[in-house]
DSSP file (Angstrom, degrees, kcal/mol; ACC not computed):
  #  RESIDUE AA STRUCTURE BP1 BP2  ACC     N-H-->O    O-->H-N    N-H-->O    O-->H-N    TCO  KAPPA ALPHA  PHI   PSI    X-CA   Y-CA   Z-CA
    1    1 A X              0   0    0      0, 0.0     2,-0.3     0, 0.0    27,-0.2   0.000 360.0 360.0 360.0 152.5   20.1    1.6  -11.9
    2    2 A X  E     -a   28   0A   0     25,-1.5    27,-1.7     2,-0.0     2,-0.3  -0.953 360.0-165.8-142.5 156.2   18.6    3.8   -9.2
    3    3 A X  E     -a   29   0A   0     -2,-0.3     2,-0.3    25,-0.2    27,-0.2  -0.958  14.8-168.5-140.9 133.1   18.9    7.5   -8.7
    4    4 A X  E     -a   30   0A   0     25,-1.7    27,-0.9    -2,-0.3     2,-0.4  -0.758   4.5-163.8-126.2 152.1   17.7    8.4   -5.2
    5    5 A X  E    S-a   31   0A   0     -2,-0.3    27,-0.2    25,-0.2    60,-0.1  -0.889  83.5 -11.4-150.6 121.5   17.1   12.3   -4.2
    6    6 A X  S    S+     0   0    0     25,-2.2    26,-0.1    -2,-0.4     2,-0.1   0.833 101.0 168.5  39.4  45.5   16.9   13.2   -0.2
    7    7 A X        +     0   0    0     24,-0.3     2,-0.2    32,-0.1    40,-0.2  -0.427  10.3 165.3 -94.6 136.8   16.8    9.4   -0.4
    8    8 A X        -     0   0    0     39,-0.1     2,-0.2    -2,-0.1    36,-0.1  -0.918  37.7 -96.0-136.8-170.1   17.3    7.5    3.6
    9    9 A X        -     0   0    0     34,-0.4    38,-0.1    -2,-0.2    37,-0.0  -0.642  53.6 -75.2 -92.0 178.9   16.7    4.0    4.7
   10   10 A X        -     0   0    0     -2,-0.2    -1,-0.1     1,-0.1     0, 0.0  -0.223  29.8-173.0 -55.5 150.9   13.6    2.8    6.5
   11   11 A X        +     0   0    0     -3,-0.1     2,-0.4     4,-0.0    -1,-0.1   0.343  63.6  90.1-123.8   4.9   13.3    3.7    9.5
   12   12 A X  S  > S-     0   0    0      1,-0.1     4,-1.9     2,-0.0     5,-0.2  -0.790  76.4-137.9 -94.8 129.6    9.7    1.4   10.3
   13   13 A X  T  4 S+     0   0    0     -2,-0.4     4,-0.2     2,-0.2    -1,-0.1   0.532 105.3  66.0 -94.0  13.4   11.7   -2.2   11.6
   14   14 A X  T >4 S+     0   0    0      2,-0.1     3,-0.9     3,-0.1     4,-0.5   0.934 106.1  40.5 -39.3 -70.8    9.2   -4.0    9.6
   15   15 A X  G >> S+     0   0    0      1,-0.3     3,-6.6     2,-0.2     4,-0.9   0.955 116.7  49.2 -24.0 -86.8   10.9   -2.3    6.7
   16   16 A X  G >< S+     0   0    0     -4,-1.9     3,-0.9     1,-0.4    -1,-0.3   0.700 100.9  59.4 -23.2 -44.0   14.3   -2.8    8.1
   17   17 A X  G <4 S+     0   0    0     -3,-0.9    -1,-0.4     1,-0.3    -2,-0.2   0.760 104.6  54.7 -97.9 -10.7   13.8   -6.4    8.8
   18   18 A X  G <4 S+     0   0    0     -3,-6.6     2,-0.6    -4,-0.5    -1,-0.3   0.712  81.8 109.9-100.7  -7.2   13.1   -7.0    4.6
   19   19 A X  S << S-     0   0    0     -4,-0.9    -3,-0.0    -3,-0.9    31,-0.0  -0.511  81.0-111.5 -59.7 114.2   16.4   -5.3    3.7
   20   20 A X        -     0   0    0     -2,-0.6     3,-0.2     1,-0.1    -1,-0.1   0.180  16.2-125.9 -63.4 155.5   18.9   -7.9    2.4
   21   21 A X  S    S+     0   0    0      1,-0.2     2,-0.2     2,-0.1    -1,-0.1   0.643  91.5  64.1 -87.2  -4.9   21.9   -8.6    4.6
   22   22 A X  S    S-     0   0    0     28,-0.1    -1,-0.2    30,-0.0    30,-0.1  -0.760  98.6 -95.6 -75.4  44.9   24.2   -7.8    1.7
   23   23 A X        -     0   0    0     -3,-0.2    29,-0.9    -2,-0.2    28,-0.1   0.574  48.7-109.6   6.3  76.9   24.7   -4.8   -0.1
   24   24 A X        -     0   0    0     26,-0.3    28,-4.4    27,-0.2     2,-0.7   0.214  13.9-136.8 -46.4 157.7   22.6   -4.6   -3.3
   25   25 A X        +     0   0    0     26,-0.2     2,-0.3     2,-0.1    -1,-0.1  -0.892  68.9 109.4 -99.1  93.2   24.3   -4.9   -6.9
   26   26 A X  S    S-     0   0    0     -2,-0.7     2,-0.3    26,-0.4    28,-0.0  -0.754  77.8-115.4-160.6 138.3   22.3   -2.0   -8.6
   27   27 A X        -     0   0    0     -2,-0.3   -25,-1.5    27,-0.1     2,-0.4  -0.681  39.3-162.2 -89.6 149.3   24.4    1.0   -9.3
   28   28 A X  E     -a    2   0A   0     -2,-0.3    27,-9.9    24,-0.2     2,-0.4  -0.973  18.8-160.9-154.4 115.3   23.1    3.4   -7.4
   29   29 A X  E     -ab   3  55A   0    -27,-1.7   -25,-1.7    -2,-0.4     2,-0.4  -0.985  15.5-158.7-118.3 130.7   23.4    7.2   -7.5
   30   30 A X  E     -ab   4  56A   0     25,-3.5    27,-2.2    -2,-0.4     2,-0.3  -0.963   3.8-162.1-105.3 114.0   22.6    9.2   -4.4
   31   31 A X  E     +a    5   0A   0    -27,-0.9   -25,-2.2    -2,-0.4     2,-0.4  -0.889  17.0 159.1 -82.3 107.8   21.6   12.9   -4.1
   32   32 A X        -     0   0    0     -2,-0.3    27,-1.2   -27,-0.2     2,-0.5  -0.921  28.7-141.7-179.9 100.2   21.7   14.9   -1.2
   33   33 A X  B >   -c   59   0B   0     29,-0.8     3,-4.8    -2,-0.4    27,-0.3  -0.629  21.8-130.5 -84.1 132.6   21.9   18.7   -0.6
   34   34 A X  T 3  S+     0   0    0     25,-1.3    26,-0.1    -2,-0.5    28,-0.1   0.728 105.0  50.1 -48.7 -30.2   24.1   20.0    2.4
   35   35 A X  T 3  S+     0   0    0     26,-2.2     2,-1.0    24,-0.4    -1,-0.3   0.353  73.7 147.4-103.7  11.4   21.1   22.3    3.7
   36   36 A X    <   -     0   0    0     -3,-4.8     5,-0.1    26,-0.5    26,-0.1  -0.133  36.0-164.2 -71.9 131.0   18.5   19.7    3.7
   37   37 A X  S    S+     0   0    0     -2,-1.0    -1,-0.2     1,-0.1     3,-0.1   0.866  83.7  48.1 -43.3 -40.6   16.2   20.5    6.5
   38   38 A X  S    S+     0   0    0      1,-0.2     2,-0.5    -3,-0.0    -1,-0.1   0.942 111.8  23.7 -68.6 -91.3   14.8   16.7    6.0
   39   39 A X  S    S-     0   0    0      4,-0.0     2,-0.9     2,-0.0    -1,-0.2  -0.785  77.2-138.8-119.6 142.1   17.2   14.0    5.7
   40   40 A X    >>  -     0   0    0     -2,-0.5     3,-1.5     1,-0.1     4,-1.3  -0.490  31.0-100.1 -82.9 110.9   20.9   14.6    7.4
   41   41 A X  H 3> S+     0   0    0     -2,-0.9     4,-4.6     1,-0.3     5,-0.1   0.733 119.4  57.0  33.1 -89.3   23.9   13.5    5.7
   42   42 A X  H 3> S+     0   0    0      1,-0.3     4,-1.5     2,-0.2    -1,-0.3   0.808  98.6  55.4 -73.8 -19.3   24.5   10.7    7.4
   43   43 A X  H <> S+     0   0    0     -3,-1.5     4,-1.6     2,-0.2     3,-0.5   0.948 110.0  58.0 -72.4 -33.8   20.9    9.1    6.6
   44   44 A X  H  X S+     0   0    0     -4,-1.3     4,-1.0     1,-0.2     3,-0.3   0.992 111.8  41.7 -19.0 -79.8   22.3    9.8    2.7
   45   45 A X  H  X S+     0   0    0     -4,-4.6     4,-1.8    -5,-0.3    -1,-0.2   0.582 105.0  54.9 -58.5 -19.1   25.0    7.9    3.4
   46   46 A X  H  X S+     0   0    0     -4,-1.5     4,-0.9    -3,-0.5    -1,-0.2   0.856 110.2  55.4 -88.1 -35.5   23.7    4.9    5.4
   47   47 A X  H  < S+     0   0    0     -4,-1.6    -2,-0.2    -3,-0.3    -1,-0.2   0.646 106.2  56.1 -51.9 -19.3   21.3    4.4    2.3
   48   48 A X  H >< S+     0   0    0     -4,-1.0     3,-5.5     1,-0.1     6,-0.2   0.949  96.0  55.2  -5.7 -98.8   24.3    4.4    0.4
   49   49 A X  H 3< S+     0   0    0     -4,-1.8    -2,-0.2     1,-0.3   -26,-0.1   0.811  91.1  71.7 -32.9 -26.8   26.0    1.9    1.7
   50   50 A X  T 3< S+     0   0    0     -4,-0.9     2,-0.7     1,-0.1    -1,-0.3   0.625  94.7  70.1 -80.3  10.8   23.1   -0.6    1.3
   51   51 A X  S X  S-     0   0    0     -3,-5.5     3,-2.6   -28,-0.1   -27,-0.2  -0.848  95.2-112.1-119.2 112.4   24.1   -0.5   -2.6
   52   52 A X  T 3  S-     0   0    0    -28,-4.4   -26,-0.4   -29,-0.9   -24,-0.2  -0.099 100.9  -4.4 -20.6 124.2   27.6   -2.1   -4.0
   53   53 A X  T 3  S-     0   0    0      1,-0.2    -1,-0.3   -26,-0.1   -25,-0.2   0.735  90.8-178.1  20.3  50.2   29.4    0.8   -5.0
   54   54 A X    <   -     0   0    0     -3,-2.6     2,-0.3    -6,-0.2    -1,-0.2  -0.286  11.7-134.7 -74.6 165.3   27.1    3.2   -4.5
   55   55 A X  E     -b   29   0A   0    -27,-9.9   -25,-3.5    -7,-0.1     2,-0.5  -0.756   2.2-137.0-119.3 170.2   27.7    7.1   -5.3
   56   56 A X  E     -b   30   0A   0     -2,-0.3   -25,-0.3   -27,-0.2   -27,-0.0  -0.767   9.1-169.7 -93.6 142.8   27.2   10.2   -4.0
   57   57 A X        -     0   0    0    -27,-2.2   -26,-0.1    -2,-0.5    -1,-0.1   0.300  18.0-165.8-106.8   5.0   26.0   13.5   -5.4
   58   58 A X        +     0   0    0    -28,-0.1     2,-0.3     1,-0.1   -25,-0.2   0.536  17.1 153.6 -20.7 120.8   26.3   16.9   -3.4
   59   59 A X  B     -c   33   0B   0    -27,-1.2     2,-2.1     3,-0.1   -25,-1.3  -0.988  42.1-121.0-153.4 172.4   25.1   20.0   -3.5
   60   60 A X  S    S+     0   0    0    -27,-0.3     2,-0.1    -2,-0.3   -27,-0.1  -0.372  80.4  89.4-114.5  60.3   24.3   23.1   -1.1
   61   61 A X  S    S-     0   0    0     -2,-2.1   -26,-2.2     1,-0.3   -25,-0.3  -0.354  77.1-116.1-114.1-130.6   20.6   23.6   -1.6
   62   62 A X        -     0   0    0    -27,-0.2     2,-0.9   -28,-0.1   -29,-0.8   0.309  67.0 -16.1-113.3-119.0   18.3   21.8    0.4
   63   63 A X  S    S+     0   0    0    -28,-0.3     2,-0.3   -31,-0.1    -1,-0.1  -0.816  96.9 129.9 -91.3 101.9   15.6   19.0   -0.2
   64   64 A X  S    S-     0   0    0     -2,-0.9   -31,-0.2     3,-0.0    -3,-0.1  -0.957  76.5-101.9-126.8 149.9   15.5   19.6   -3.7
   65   65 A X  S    S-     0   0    0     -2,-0.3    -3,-0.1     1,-0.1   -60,-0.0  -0.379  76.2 -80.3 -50.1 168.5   15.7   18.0   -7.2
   66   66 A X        -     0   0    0      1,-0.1     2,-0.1     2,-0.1    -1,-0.1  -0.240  52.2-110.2 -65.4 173.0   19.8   19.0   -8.2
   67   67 A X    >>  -     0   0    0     -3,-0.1     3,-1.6     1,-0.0     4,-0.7  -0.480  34.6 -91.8 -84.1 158.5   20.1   22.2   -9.3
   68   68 A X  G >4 S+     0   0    0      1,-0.3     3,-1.4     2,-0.2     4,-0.4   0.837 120.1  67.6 -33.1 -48.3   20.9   22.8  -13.1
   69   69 A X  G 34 S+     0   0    0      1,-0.2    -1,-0.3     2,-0.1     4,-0.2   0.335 107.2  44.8 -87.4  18.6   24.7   22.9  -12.7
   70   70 A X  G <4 S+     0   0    0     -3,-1.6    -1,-0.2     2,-0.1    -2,-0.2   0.503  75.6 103.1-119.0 -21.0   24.3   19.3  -11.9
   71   71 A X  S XX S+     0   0    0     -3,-1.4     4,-1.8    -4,-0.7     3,-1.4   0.823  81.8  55.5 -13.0 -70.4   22.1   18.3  -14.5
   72   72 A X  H 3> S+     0   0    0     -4,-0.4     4,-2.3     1,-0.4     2,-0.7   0.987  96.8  55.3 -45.6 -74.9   25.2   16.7  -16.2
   73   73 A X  H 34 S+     0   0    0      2,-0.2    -1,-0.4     1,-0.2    -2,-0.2   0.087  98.7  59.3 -77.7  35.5   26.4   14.7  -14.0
   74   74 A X  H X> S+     0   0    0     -3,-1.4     3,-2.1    -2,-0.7     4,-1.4   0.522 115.1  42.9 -78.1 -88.5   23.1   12.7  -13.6
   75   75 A X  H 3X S+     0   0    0     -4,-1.8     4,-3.7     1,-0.3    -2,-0.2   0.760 105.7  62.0 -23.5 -46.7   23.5   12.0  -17.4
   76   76 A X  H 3X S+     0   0    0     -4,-2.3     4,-2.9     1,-0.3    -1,-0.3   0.943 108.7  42.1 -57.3 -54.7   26.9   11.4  -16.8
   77   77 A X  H <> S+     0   0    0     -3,-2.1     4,-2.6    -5,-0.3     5,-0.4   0.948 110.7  51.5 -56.1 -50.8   25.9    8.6  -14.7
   78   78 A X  H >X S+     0   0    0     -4,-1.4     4,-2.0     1,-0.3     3,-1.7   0.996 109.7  49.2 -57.5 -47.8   23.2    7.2  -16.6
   79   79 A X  H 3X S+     0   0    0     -4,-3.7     4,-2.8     1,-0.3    -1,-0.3   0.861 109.9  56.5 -62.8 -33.4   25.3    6.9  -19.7
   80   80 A X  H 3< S+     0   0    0     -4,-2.9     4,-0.4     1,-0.2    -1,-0.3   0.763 112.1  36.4 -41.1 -40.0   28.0    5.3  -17.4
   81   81 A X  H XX S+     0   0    0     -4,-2.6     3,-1.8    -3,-1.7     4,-0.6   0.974 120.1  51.4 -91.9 -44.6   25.8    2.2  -16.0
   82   82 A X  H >< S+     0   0    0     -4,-2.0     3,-0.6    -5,-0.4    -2,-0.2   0.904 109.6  53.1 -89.2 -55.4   23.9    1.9  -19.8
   83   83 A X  T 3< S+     0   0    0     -4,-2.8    -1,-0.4    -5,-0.3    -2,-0.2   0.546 106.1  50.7 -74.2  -7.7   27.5    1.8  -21.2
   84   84 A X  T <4        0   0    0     -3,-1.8    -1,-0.2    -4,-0.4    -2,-0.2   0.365 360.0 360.0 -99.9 -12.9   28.7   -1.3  -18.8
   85   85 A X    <<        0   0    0     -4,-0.6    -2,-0.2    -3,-0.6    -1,-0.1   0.810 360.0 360.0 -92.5 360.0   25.8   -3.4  -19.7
């Protein structure tokens, strides 16, 4: 399991070049506040994608850990992937 927060991919194409050509199979929760200064959206999402059903998280702070009212649904997640193994 991974939990990623203002998470992108590499951007060095050393990096790049060691990234499997294949999605990984690690469920894979992604975090990502609407106002980050940092990392956009769409770099969230293209780190996504490089995980097999990864998910998304939103909220409208910035680069931040989530905010409390999100709290849950991190847990929510862990217990999910802990409960499929």
């Amino acid at each position: 399991m991974a939990i990623m927060v203002g998470g992108f991919p590499p951007t060095d194409p050393e990096a790049q070049a060691l990234l499997p050509a294949q999605p990984l199979g690690i469920a894979s929760l992604h975090v990502i506040g609407s106002s980050d200064p940092f990392v956009s959206t769409e770099k969230a999402e293209a780190l996504c994608a490089l995980f097999e059903g990864g998910k998304m998280l939103r909220h409208t702070g910035g680069h931040i850990v989530p905010p409390n009212n999100l709290k849950q649904q991190l847990r929510d997640f862990a217990a999910e992937v802990s409960a499929a193994q």
